[in-house]
C-alpha positions as CSV (number, residue, x, y, z in Angstrom):
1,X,128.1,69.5,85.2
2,X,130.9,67.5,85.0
3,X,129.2,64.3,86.7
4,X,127.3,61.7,84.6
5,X,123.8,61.7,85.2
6,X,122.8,58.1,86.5
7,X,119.4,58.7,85.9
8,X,119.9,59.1,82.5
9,X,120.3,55.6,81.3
10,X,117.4,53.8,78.9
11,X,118.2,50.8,80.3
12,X,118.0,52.2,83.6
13,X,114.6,53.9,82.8
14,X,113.0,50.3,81.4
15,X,114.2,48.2,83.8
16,X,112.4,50.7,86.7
17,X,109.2,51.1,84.3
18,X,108.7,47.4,84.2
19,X,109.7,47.2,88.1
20,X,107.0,49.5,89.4
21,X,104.4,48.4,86.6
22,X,103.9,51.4,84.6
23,X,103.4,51.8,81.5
24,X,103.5,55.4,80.0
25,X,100.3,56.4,78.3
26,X,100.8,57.6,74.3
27,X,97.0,59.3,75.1
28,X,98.0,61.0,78.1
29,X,101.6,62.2,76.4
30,X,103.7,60.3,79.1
31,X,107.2,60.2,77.7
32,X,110.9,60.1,79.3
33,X,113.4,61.9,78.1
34,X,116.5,59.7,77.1
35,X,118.7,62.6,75.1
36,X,121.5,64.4,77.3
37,X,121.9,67.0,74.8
38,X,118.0,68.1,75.1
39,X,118.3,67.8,78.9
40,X,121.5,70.2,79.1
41,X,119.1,72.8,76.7
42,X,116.5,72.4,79.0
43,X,118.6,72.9,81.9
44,X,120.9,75.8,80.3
45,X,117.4,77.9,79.3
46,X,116.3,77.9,83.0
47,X,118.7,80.3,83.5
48,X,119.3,78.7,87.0
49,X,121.4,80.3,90.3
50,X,122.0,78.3,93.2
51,X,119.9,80.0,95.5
52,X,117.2,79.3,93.3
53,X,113.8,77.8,94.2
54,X,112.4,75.2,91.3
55,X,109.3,73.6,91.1
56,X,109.0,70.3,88.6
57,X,106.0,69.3,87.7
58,X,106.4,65.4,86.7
59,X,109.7,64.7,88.0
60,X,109.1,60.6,86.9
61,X,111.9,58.7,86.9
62,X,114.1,61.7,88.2
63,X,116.3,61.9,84.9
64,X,115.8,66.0,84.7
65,X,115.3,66.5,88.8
66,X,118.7,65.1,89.4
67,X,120.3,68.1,87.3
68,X,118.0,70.8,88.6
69,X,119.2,69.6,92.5
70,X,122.5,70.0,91.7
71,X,121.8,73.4,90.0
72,X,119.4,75.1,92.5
73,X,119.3,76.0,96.0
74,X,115.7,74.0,96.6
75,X,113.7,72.1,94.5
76,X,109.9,71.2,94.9
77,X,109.1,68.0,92.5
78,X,105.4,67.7,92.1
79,X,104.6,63.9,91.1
80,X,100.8,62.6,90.7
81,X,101.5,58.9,90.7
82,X,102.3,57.1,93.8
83,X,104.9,54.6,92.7
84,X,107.3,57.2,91.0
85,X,107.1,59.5,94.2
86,X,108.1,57.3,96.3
87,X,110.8,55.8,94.0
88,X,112.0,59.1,93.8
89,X,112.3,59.6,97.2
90,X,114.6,56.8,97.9
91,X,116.6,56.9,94.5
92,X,117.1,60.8,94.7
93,X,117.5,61.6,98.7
94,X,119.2,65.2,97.9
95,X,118.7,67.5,100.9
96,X,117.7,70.2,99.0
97,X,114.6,68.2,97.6
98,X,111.3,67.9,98.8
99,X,109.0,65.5,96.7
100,X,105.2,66.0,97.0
101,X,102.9,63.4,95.7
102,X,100.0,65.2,94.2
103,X,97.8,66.6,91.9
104,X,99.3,70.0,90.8
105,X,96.2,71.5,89.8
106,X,95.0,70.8,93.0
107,X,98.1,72.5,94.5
108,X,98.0,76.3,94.6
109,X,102.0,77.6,94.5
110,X,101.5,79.8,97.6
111,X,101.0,76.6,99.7
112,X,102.8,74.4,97.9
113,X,106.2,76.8,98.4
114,X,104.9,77.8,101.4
115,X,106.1,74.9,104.2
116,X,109.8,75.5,103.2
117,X,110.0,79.3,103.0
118,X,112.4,81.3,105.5
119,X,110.7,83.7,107.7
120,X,111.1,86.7,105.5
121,X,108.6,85.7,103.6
122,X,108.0,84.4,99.6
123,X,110.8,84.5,97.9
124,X,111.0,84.2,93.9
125,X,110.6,80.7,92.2
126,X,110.8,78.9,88.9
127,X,109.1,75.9,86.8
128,X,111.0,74.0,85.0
129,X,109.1,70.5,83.9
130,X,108.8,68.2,81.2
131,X,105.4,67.9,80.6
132,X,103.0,65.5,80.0
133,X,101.0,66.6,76.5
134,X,97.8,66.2,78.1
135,X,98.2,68.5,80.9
136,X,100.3,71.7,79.1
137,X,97.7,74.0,78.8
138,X,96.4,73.6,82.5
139,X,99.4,73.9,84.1
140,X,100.9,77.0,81.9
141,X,97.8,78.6,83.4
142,X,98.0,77.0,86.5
143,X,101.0,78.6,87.4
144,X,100.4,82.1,85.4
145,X,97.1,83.0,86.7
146,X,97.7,82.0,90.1
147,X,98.1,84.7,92.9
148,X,102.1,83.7,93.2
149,X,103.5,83.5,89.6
150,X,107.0,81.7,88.7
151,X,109.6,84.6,87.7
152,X,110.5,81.8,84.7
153,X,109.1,78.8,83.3
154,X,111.0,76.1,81.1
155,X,108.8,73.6,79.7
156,X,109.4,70.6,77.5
157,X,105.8,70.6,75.5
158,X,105.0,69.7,71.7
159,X,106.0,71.7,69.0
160,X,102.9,72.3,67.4
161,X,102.3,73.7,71.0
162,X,105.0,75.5,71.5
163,X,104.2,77.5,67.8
164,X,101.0,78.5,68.9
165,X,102.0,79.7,72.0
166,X,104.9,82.3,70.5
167,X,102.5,83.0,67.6
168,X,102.0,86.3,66.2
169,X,99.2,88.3,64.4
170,X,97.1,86.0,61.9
171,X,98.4,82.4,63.8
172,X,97.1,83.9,67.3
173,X,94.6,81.4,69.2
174,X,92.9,81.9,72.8
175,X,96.0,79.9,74.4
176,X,98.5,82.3,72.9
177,X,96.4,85.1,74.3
178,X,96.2,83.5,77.2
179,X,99.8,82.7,77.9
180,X,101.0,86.3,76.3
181,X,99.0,88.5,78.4
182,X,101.3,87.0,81.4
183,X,104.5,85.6,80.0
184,X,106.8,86.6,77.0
185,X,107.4,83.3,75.1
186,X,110.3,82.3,73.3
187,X,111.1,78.8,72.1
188,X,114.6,78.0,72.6
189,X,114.9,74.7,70.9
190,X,113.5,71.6,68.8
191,X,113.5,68.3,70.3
192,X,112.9,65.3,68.3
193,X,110.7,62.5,69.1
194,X,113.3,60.1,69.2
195,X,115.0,61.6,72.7
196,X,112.0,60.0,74.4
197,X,110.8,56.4,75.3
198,X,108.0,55.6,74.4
199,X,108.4,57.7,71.1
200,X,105.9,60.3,70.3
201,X,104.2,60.8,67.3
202,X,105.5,64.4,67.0
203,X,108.6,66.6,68.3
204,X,109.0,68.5,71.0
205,X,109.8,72.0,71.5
206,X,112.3,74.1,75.3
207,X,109.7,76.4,75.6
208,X,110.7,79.4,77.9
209,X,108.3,82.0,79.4
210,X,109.3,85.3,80.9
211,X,106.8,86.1,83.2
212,X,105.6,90.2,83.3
213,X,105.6,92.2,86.3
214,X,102.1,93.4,84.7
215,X,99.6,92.9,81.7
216,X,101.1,94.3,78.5
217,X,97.6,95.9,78.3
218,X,95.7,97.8,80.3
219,X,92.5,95.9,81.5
220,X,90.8,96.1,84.9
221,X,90.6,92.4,84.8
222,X,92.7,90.3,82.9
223,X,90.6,87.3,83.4
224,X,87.3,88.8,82.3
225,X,89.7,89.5,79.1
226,X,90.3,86.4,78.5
227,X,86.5,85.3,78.6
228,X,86.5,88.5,75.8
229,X,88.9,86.7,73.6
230,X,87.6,82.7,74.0
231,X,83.8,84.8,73.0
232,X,85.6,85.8,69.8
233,X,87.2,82.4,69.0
234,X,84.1,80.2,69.5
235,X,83.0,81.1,66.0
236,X,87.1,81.8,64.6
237,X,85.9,81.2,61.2
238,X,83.5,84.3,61.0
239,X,83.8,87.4,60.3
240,X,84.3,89.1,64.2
241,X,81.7,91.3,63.8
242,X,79.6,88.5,63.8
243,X,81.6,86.5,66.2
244,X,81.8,88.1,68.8
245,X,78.1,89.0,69.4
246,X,77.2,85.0,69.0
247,X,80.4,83.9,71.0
248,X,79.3,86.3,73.9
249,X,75.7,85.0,73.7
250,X,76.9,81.5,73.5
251,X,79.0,82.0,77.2
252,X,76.2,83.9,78.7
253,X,77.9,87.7,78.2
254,X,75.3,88.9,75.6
255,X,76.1,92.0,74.0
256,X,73.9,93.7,71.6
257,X,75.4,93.5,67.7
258,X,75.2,97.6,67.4
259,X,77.6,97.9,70.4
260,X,79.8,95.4,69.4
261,X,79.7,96.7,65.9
262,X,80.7,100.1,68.0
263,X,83.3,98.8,70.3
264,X,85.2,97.3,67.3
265,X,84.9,101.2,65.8
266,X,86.2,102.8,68.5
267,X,89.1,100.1,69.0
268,X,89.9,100.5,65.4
269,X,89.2,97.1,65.1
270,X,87.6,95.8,61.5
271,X,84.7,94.3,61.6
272,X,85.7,91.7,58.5
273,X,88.7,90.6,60.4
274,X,89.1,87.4,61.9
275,X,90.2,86.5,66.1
276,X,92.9,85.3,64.4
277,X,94.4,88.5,63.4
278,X,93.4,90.1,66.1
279,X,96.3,91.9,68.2
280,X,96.5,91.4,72.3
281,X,96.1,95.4,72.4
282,X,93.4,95.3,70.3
283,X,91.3,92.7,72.6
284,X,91.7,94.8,75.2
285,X,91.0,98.2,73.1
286,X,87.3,96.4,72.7
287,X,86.6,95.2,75.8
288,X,87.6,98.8,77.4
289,X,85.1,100.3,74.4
290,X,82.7,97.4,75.9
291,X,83.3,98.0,79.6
């Protein structure tokens, strides 16, 4: 990539910010990325082919679409505000891009890829986004529970994020769980707060997720799983063999103490432990023993 990015200019990203009369929201985690070096990471871990098909969730000012065009066969950019879509249409007009102003939780991938597909059918896709804070837990699972999954997904999120995410046994939370039972997560890199404008309280982390073929774990329904898991965390600070019998309660899946008391057993599950330690496997050892 020999070519300067001309999208990747602070002045440049100001000037256009006070133009269309925005200002990014700290609450909502709205921040532009200013530092080439991150945006060549985030680029480089997508792992991108030119016949690829990208989907960008909150292209903005266009600063990361403009390398992903250049790098892929067909990129989707998904923008929810009106202004910036439309800006990006005339700043960016790349044949290969097609930018949709929406909400992307609102947008299953299916039809979203849909409209430009050749007529053998779907064809594999990647997300590669810097997202807003805010949103980062919807739209992992937007994309990894949905009926069409992404092959890959590099994401600019926090870092705090980004460590519970790729946690392990005795840091592991229901998003973790909930991200590992589809995707293998690595994080790639640490970006600090000052490659961004506005600058964020906190750094950031190039999160990448390999999405599975399959479950790692053998469940009938991974979703129903999940609702297993978030009934074990609602209470993370007792003991699970109290936790889990008041979590279920609490989401409407009562489950009689003795049983859960046995499905731990036969799971070889400790009753004394906390959700914390508890291993993906292990989840779905107990809801099998439940089932």
């Amino acid at each position: 990539m020999d070519e300067r990015n001309p999208f990747l200019n602070e002045t440049r990203i100001r000037a256009a910010l006070r133009a269309l009369g925005l200002r990014p929201s700290r609450q909502m985690g709205q921040n532009f990325l200013i530092d080439g070096d991150a945006l060549q990471t985030i680029v480089a871990a997508a792992e991108l082919r030119p016949d690829d098909v990208v989907v960008e969730v909150g292209p903005g000012l266009g600063v990361l679409t403009w390398e992903l065009v250049r790098s892929a066969g067909a990129v989707v950019a998904v923008e929810l505000d009106k202004r910036l879509a439309e800006r990006l249409r005339q700043e960016l007009a790349a044949p290969n891009l097609s930018v949709v102003q929406g909400d992307i939780l609102r947008l299953p991938p299916e039809e979203l890829l849909a409209p430009g597909e050749p007529g053998d059918g779907p064809r594999p896709y990647k997300v590669v986004a810097n997202l807003p804070y805010a949103i980062t837990s919807p739209v992992l699972r937007h994309f990894l529970e949905a009926r069409r999954k992404p092959e890959l997904m590099t994401v600019l999120v926090q870092w705090e994020v980004a460590e519970r995410i790729a946690a392990g046994p005795g840091d592991l939370s229901v998003l973790a769980h909930a991200v590992q039972i589809y995707a293998e997560p690595e994080v790639v890199a640490r970006v600090p707060s000052q490659s961004f404008i506005p600058q964020p309280a906190v750094d950031s982390a190039v999160l990448r997720l390999r999405v599975r073929e399959r479950p790692p774990v053998a469940v009938d329904d991974p979703e129903a799983l999940m609702r297993g898991i978030k009934a074990g965390f609602l209470h993370a600070r007792k003991q699970l063999g109290n936790a889990l019998p008041s979590g279920l309660a609490a989401m409407g899946l009562p489950a009689d103490k003795a049983r859960v008391l046995e499905a731990l057993a036969a799971a070889g599950v400790e009753p004394s432990r906390r959700a914390e330690t508890v291993r993906l496997e292990e989840w779905a050892a107990v809801y099998n023993a439940l089932r």
